[in-house]
Every structure is written in C-alpha cells, then in structure tokens.
C-alpha positions in Angstrom: 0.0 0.0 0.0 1.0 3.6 -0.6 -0.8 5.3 2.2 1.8 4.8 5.0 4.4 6.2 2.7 2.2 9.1 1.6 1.0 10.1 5.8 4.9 10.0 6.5 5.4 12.4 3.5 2.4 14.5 4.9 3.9 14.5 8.7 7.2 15.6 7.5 6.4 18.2 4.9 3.6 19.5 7.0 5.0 19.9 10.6 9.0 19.2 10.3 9.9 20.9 7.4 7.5 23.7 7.5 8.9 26.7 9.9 6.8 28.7 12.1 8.1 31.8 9.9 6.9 30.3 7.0 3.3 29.8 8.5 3.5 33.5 9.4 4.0 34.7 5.9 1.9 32.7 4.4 -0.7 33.8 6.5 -0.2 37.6 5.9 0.5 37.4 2.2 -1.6 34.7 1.6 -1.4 33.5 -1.9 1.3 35.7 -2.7 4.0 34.1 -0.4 6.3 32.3 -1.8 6.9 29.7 1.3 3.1 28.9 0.0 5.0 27.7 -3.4 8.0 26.1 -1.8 5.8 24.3 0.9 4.1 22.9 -2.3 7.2 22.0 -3.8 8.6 20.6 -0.7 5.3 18.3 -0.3 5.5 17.1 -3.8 9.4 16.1 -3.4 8.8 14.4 -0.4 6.3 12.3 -2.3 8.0 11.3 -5.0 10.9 10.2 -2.8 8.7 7.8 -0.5 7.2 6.5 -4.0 10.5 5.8 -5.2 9.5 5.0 -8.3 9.4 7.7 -11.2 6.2 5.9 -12.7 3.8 7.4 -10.0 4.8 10.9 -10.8 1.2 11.6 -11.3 0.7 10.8 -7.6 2.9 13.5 -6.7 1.1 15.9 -9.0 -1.8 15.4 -8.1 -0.7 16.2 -4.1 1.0 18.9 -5.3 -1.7 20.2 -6.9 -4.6 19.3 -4.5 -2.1 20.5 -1.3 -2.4 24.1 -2.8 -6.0 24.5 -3.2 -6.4 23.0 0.2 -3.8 25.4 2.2 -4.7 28.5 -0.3 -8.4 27.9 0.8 -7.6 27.7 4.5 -5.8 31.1 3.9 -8.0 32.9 2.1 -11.0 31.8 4.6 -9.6 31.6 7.9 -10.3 34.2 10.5 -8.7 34.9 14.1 -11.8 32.7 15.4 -12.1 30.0 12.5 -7.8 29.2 12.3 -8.3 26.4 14.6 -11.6 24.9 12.7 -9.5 25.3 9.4 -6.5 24.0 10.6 -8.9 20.7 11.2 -10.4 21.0 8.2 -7.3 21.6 6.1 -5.3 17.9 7.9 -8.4 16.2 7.2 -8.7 17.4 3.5 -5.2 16.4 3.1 -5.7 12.9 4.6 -9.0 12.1 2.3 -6.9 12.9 -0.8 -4.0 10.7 0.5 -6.5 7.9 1.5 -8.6 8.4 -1.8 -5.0 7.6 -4.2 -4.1 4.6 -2.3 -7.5 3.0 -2.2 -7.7 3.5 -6.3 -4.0 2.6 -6.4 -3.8 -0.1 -3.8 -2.0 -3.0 -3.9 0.7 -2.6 -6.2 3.6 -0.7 -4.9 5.7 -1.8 -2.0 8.7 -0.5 -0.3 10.0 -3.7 0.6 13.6 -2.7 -0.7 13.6 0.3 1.8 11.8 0.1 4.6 9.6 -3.0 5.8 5.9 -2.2 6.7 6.8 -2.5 10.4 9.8 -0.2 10.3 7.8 1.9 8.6 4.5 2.3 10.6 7.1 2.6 13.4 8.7 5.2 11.9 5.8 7.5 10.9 4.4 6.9 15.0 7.5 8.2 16.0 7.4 11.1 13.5 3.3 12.0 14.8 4.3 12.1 18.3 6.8 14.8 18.0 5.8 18.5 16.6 2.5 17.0 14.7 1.2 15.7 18.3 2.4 19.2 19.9 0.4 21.2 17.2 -2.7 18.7 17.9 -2.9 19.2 21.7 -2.0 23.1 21.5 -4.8 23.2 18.8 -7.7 21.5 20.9 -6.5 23.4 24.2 -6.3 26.7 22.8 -10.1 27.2 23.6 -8.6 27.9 27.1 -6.2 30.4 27.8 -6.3 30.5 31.7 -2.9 33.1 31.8 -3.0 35.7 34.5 -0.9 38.2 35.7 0.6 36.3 38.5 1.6 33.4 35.8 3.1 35.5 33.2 5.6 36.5 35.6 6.5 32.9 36.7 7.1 32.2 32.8 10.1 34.4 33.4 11.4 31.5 35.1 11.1 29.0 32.4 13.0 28.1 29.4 11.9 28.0 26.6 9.5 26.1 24.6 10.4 23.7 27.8 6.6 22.7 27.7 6.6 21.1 24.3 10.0 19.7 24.3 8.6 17.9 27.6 5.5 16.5 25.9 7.7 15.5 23.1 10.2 13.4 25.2 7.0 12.1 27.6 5.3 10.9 24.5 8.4 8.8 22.8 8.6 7.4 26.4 5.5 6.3 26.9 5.2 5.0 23.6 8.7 3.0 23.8 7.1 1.7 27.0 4.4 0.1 25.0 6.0 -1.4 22.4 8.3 -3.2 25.2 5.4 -4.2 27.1 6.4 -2.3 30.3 3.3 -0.3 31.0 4.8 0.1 34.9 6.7 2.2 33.0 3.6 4.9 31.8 2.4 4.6 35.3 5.8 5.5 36.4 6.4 8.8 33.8 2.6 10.1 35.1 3.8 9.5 39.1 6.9 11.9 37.8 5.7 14.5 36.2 2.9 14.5 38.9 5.1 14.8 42.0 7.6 18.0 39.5 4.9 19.4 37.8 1.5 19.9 39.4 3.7 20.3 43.2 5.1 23.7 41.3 1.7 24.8 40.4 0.0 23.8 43.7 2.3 26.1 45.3 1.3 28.8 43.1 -2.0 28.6 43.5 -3.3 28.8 39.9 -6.4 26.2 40.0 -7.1 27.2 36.3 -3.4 26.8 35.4 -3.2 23.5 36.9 -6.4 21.8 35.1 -5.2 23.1 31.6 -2.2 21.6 32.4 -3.6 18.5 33.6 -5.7 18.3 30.3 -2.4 19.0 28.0 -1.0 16.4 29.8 -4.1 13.2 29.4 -4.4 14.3 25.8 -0.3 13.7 25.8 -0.3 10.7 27.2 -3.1 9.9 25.9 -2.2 9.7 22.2 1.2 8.4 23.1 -0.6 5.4 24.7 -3.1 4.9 21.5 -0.6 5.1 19.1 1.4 2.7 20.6 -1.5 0.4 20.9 -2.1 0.6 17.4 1.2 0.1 16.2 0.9 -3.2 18.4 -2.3 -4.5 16.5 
C-alpha cells in the first residue's frame, strides 16, 4: 500500500519541514507568499521520494496540486476565530486525498527494498508524536487560555518552549514503554511528572493553570498510549 508512505510524506512536509516563519508569511500574504510555493514543492518532493519510483509521478502531481488549493483555501478563509476549525479542516482534507489515491491505487507498490511495513509504521508513529502531536494538543486546548498576571511573571522562570520539548520526550517514552510491554513504565512517567509538575503549580495557586495543564497532559499521554497500541495490533 501507498498510504503509509504518503502520511509520512504528509507529517514531515507538514509539521518538520515547514517553519513557524513560513506559516506566518503565508498567513499575511496569503497566496502571494512564496513559502506557500515552496511548501508545495517541498510536499510534492517528499512524495516522489517515498514512492521511489518515477512511474507514480502523477501521484505527486496530483498532491501537489490538491495540497495548494487546500492550504490556499484555508488562507483565504480563515479568521482569528475560524484558524483552529481550518486547521482541522485543512489535515483532514489532506488525509482524504491521501487515502482516496491509495484506495484507487492499492496493492501494487511496495517499499520492501527500503523500509519493511513495520519499520515503517514505526517510523511514521515516532514522526506523529513529535511537533504534529504538539500542534494537535496546543490546537484543541487553545479554547482555554487561563494566563493571569501572577503566571506571566512565573514564565520568566522557564526556558523555553520547555513545555513542548517535555510532551515530546514524555510521548516517545510512553510510547517505547508500549512497544516493550512495560506499561509500569507509563504509570511511572505520570507518578513523575505529577510529583515535579502539578507540586510547582500547587504552590502557586493557579487552580485554572493546573487543570489546563492536567488536560495537555491526558491528551499527551493519551495519544502516546493509543498510538502505541495501534502500532501493536
């Protein structure tokens, strides 16, 4: 099947190779941006790679194509209280188009001389539960925003981006716990952060602070803990 290959292509162009400063110019000149065009061209490169096989270019046109109209609509129609609705809209646009080619395409191609179908499912989990994971939980929390005076100064204390570099790390932890069969081990990373984490915010007496945080960190764990189940099955 060509679908694994063509998520993994997806993930990467999408979250890893796309820089924050390109999502910010795109968003103010729209169509007009030219990180819109390389993003494209990026997205269709990637494809064609993971294909490995020159005969599917038409595969890789076809994202291309499609992966323009998607993220120029989202651009165009977006507003400060629609961007996290669009950016829903705009993954799972992507995804039908990438599920639509393999199920027309499916079964022919194989990367059997590259990657084995475990390696590879294994590799595109990993991938997810990095930035694209990070993105997904600051997307569905962001209908909170329980930051007061009293916890913008204690940011001043904190490195940065600490937050997400943590989830990142928690996630590939929990999820290597899984695939070893050591789920002591989950139990063990939630007892951690517990005891570091929610002491620190207990102390400063933010009960708002503390349940956000306490959400951002189920949904973590969370998806760590499902992906690895499903790259079990």
């Amino acid at each position: 099947m060509i679908f694994i290959p063509l998520i993994l292509a997806h993930l990467l162009g999408d979250f890893i190779l796309q820089p924050n400063s390109w999502v910010a110019d795109k968003e103010k000149k729209k169509g007009r941006s030219v990180y819109l065009y390389l993003h494209v061209f990026i997205h269709t490169l990637l494809t064609i790679v993971f294909l490995w096989n020159l005969n599917l270019w038409w595969i890789a046109l076809i994202i291309g194509v499609t992966h323009y109209f998607i993220d120029w609509a989202k651009l165009n129609f977006q507003t400060s209280k629609t961007k996290r609705t669009w950016f829903f809209i705009d993954q799972i646009a992507h995804v039908l188009v990438i599920f639509a080619l393999s199920f027309f395409y499916f079964p022919y191609f194989k990367l059997e001389d590259f990657f084995n179908s475990q390696n590879l499912k294994l590799f595109t989990a990993l991938v997810f539960l990095t930035v694209p994971a990070s993105i997904f939980i600051k997307t569905v929390i962001s209908i909170w925003t329980p930051i007061t005076i009293e916890h913008s100064k204690l940011q001043t204390e904190s490195l940065v981006n600490a937050g997400k570099y943590i989830g990142i790390l928690e996630r590939l932890l929990v999820f290597v716990f899984i695939l070893v069969d050591h789920w002591e081990g989950v139990g063990f990373m939630i007892a951690a952060k517990s005891v570091f984490r929610f002491s620190d915010l207990a102390e400063a007496k933010q009960r708002k602070l503390t349940e956000y945080v306490l959400i951002g960190t189920l949904l973590s764990f969370g998806i760590a803990v499902l992906t690895g189940i499903l790259i079990k099955i």
